[in-house]
N, C-alpha and C positions, 0 to 999 in steps of 0.2 A: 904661436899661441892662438891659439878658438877663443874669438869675442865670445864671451855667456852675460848674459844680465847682471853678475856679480863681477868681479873680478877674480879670478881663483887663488885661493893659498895655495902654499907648498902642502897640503895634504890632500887638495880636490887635485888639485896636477897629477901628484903621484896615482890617485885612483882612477881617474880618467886615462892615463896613460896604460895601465895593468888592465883596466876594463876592454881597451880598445884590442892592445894585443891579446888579452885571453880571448875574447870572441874573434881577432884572425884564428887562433891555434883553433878552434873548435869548429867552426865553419870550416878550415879548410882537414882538420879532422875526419869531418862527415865526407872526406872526399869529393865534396862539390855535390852528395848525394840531396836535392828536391828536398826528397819528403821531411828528412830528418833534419834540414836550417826548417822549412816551413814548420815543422812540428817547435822546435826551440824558439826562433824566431818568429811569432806571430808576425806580428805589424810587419815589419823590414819585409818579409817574403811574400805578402801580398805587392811589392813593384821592383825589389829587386830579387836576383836569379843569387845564386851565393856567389859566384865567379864576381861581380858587380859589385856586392855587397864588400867583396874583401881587396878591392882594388880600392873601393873607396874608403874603405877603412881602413889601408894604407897610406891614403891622403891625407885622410884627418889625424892618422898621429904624426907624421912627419910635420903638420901644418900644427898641430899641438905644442911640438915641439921647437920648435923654430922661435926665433925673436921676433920674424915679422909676426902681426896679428891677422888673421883671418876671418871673414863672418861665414859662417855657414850655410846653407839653403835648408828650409822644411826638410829636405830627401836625405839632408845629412844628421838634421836634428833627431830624424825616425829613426835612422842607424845608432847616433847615441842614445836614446832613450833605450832601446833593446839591449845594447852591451850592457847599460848601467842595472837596467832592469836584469836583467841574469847574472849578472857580476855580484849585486845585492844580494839579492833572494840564495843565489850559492853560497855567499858569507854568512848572511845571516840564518841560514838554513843548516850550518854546520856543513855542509858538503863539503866544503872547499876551503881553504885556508890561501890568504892571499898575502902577500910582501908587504904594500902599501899598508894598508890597516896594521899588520903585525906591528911594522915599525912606529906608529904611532900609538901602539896600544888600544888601538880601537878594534872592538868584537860584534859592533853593531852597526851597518850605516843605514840611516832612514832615508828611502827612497824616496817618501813626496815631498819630506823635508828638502833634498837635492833638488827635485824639480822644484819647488816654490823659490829656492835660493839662486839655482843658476841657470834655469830655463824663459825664455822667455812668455814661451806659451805651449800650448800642446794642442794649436791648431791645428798640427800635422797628425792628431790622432780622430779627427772629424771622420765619421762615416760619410759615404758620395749623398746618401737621401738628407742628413743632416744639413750640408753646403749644399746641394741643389736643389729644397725646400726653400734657403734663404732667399731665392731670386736675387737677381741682379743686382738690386737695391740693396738687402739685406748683408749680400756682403760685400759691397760696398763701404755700409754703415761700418761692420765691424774691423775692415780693415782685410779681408779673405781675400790674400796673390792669387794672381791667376796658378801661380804655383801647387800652391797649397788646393786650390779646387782642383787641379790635375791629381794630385798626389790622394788626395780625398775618393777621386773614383778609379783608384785601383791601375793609373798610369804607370807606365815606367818611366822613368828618366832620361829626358833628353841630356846629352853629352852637357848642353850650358848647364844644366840644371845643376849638376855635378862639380861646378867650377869655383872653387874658395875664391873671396876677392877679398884682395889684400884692403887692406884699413890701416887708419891709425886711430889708435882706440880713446885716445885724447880729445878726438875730434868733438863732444859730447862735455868736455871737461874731464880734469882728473879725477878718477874715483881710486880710490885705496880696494889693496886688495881684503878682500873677504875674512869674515876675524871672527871664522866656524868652528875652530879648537882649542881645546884647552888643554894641557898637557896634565895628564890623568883623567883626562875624559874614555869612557872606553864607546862615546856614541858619537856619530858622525852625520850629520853636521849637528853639533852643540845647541842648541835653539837658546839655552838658558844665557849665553853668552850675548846676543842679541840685543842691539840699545832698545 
């Protein structure tokens, strides 16, 4: 299981799961072809190569899937935020028709809603002038990993950078899982639901 800021139900699993393999099947679609992940995949293919891109997003669903829990790095949060980001926009654009949504009736999932619910931040979408304007100090202040400023100016990925470390996600206290649907909701994640 992928630590996220929420804890995920059985309907962010199921779509996180079908996000991650649809974007292996299309990356490796484009036959490993550059232009055409860089055309689809904005963010992700400014520091990964697609070869990279679908090795690590064979990590992340196997580590998704698994009972141990995993915390992700900035380089993996880039990769989910893209699958999630063209998983969406395919759904909710009619292109595409996916299993997870089908089976719970939902025809809509709100993309910033996801990010607000289960992201922790989306420092990892910092341009390089943004983080290297802050100086030293400044992200310091905000808390900016030496990570995330590499990934900021267009680095690739070191081999650690790439490396899930196992957690126990208790460690923080128990949190309940996330309480995003409702059964006849046809929209994802539910906001109205929310204490």
């Amino acid at each position: 299981m992928l630590r996220f800021a929420q804890r995920p139900d059985a309907v962010f699993s199921d779509i996180i799961h079908e996000a991650i393999q649809s974007t292996i099947d299309d990356i490796e679609g484009f036959d490993f072809d550059p232009e055409a992940f860089q055309e689809q995949y904005e963010e992700s293919s400014r520091v990964f190569t697609p070869q990279v891109a679908c090795e690590t997003l064979r990590h992340l669903l196997e580590a998704s899937r698994s009972a141990q829990w995993y915390q992700p790095t900035d380089y993996h949060w880039l990769l989910l935020y893209d699958a999630l980001d063209t998983y969406c926009a395919l759904l909710n654009d009619g292109i595409e028709e996916y299993r997870a949504p089908a089976k719970y009736g939902i025809r809509r999932i709100d993309f910033d809603a996801l990010l607000d619910s289960f992201f922790w931040d989306t420092d990892f979408l910092l341009s390089g002038n943004d983080v290297a304007g802050l100086g030293m100090e400044g992200r310091k202040q905000l808390a900016i990993s030496p990570e995330t400023f590499g990934l900021a100016q267009g680095l690739k990925p070191h081999p650690e950078e790439l490396r899930l470390r196992a957690i126990d996600p208790d460690e923080d206290g128990e949190t309940p899982p996330s309480d995003l649907y409702r059964l006849g909701s046809e929209v994802y994640p539910d906001m109205d639901l929310e204490p």
